[in-house]
N, C-alpha and C positions, 0 to 999 in steps of 0.2 A: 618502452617497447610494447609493453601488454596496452596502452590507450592506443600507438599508430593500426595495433590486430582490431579491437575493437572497434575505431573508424573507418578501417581498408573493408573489414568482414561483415560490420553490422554483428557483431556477437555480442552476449554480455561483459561483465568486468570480470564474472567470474568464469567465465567459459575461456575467457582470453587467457586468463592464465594459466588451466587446466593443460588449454593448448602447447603454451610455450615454457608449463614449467617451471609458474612463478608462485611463490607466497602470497596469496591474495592481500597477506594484512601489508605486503610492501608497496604495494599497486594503493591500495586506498587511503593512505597514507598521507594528505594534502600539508604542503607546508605551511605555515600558518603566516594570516597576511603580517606586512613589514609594517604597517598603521605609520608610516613616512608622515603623511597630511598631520596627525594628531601629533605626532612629536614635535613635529616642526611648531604646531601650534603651541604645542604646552609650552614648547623653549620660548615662543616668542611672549608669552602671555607671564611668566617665571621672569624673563626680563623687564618686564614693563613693573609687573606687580611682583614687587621683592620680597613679601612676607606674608604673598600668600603659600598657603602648603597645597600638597597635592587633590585634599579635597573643595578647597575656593578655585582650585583650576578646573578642576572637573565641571565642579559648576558652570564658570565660565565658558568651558567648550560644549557644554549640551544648551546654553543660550546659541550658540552658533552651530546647533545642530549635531554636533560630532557627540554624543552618549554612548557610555562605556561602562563595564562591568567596575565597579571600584576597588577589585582586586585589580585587572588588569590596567588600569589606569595606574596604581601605586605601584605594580611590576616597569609600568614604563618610563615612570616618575624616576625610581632607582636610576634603572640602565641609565638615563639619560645624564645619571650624574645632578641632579635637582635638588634642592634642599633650600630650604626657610632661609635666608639669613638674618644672623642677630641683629639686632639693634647696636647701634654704637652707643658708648658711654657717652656720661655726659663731658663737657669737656671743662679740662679743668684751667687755670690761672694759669698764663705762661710767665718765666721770669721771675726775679725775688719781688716780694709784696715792700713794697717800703716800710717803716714798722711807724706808730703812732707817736708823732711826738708826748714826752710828758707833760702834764701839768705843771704851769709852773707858781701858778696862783691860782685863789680861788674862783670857781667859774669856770675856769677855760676847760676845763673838759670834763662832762659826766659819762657815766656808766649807764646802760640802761639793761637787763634782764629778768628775764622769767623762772621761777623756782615752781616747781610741782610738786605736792603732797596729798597724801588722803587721808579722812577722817576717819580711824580706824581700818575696818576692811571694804568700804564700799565707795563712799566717796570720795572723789578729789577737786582740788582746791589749787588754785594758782595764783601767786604772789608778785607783783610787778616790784620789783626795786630797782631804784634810781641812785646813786651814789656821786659825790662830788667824787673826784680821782686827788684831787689835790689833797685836801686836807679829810681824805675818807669819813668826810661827814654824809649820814644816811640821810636822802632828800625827802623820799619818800619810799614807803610800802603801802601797797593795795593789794587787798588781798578780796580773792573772790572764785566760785566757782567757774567762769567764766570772764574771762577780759578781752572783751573786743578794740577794734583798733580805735575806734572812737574814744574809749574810757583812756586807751594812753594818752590821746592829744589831749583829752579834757584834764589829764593828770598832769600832763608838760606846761600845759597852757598857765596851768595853777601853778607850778611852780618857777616859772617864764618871770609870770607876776610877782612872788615874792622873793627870789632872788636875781633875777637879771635872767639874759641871754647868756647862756653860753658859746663858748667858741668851737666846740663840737659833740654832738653826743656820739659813744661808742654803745656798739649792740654786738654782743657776740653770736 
């Protein structure tokens, strides 16, 4: 009412409402914009990129021009119901695992595992043991600060050589 006095009259905001009566602070009072464009954008940018959060979106919309206070950006993030989503787990084994046949003689199946220790309080030290399953003969131990995958095969390979192939190694 007090803007149609103001246009009709040419008067001021606050003349207008002296006239008709009104509270100036309810006349100046502008509602604030709906930022429609920037929602629509974060929603679509939130879909595409699912684990960005609301300041990798921001980002995003002030490469496309749309920059915003990063209070008000996280106020519209909220409303609009938006949030990170987690990561899924990893996925696990479906079904029963069939279990390992046993050894039934010598050979047919070794063991292979890692053992961790430390020398006193600072270092540590890791042991490669290899075991028959059959007859829980110890094939080997290597022990070292450090065992890469190479010193296993040069360990398997040696004992390849002195006792046969086996028919499967187990690693837990």
């Amino acid at each position: 009412m007090a803007l149609g006095v103001m246009r009709d009259y040419q008067v001021s905001q606050r003349r207008a409402c002296v006239l008709i009566g009104v509270d100036p602070k309810t006349v100046r009072r502008e509602r604030p914009p709906d930022h429609g464009a920037i929602r629509e954008a974060m929603r679509e940018i939130a879909g595409q990129r699912r684990r960005f959060g609301y300041r990798r979106i921001g980002v995003m919309l002030e490469r496309k021009g749309m920059s915003m206070n990063h209070k008000k950006l996280y106020r519209l993030y909220r409303e609009e119901g938006l949030s990170v989503r987690r990561r899924r787990g990893r996925k696990r084994a479906r079904g029963s695992r069939t279990p390992v046949p046993g050894a039934l003689r010598p050979g047919d199946r070794w063991s292979m595992d890692f053992v961790a220790d430390t020398f006193g309080a600072s270092r540590k030290f890791r042991i490669l043991a290899i075991n028959d399953d059959c007859c829980r003969e110890n094939l080997c131990l290597a022990a070292d600060t450090s065992i890469s995958g190479a010193r296993v095969a040069r360990e398997l390979d040696a004992l390849v050589r002195l006792h046969g192939k086996p028919a499967c190694i187990v690693s837990d």
